[in-house]
C-alpha positions as CSV (number, residue, x, y, z in Angstrom):
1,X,203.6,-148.3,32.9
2,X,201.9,-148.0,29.4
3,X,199.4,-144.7,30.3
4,X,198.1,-145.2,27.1
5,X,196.0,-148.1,28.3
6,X,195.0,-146.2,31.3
7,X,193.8,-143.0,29.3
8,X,191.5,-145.4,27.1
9,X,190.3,-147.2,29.7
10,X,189.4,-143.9,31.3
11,X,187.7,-142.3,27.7
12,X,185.9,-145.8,27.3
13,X,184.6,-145.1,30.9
14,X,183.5,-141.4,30.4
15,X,182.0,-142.8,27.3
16,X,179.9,-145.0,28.8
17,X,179.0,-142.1,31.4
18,X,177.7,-139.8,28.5
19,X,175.6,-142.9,26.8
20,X,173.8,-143.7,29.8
21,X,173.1,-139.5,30.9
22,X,171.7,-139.9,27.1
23,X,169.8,-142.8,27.3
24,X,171.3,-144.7,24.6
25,X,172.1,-148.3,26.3
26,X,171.8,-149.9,23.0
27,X,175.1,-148.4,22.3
28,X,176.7,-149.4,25.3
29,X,177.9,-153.2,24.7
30,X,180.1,-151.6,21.8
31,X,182.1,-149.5,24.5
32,X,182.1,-152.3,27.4
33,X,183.6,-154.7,25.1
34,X,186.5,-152.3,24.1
35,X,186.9,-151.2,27.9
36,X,187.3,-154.6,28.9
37,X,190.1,-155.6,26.3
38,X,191.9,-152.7,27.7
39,X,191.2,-154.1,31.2
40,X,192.3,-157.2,30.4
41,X,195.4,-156.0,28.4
42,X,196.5,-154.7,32.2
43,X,196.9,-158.1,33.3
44,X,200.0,-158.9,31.4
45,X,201.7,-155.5,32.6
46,X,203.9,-155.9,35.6
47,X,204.0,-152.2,36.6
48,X,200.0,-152.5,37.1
49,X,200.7,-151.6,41.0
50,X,203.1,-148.7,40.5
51,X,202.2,-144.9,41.7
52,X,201.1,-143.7,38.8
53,X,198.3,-146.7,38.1
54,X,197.0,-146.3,41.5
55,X,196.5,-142.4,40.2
56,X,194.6,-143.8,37.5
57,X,192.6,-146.2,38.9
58,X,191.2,-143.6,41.2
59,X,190.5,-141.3,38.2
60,X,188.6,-144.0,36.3
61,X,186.6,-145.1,39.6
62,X,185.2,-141.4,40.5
63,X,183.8,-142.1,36.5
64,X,182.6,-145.7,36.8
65,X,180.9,-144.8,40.2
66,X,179.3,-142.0,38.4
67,X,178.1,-144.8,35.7
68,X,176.7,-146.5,38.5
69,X,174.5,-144.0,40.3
70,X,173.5,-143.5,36.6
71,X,172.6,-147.7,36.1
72,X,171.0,-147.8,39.2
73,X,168.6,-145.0,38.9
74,X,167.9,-146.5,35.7
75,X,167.2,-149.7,36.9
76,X,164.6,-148.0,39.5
77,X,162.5,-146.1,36.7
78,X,162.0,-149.7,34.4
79,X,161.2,-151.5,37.8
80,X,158.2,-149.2,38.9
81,X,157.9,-148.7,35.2
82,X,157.2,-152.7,35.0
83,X,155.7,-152.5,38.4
84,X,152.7,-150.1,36.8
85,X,152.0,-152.0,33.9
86,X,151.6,-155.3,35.7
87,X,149.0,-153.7,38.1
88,X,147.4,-152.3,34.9
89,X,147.1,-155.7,33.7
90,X,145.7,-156.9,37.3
91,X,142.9,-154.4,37.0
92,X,142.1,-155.1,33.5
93,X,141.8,-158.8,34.6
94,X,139.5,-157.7,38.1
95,X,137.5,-156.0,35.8
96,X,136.9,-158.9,33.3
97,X,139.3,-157.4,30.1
98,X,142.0,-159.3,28.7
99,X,145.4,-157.0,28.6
């Protein structure tokens, strides 16, 4: 099993975990597209279902569940965030302003 690709897998996860606790998405697509090559490097490895993967795996899902919770809550805030600013823009227009 090469753990190397496991550990960076899991750093390119808890990366992604500090990024979005810091608000900096724009710096995310950098760290996905690293993570994924690792991913995808997997594929080719035949010992992918061993013991020690399965350990892994684990590990890096308690991360990319935290990532998540973190996405999702996220995603909330910019949809009332929108929500608000398109019933600002309803009462402008009711009473008779342009926004």
């Amino acid at each position: 099993m090469n753990e190397a690709i496991f550990k960076h897998i899991l750093q390119f996860t808890e990366e992604m975990e500090q990024l979005l606790k810091k608000e900096k998405y724009e710096e995310l697509a950098p760290v996905l597209k690293r993570r994924k090559e690792a991913i995808d490097s997997l594929e080719h490895d035949p010992s992918f279902s061993e013991p020690e993967a399965i350990f892994w795996r684990k590990k890096i899902g308690v991360v990319e569940e935290r990532c998540t919770v973190l996405a999702e809550a996220r995603k909330k805030k910019v949809q009332k965030d929108l929500l608000a600013m398109q019933n600002g823009k309803r009462a402008l227009h009711a009473y008779g302003r342009q926004g």
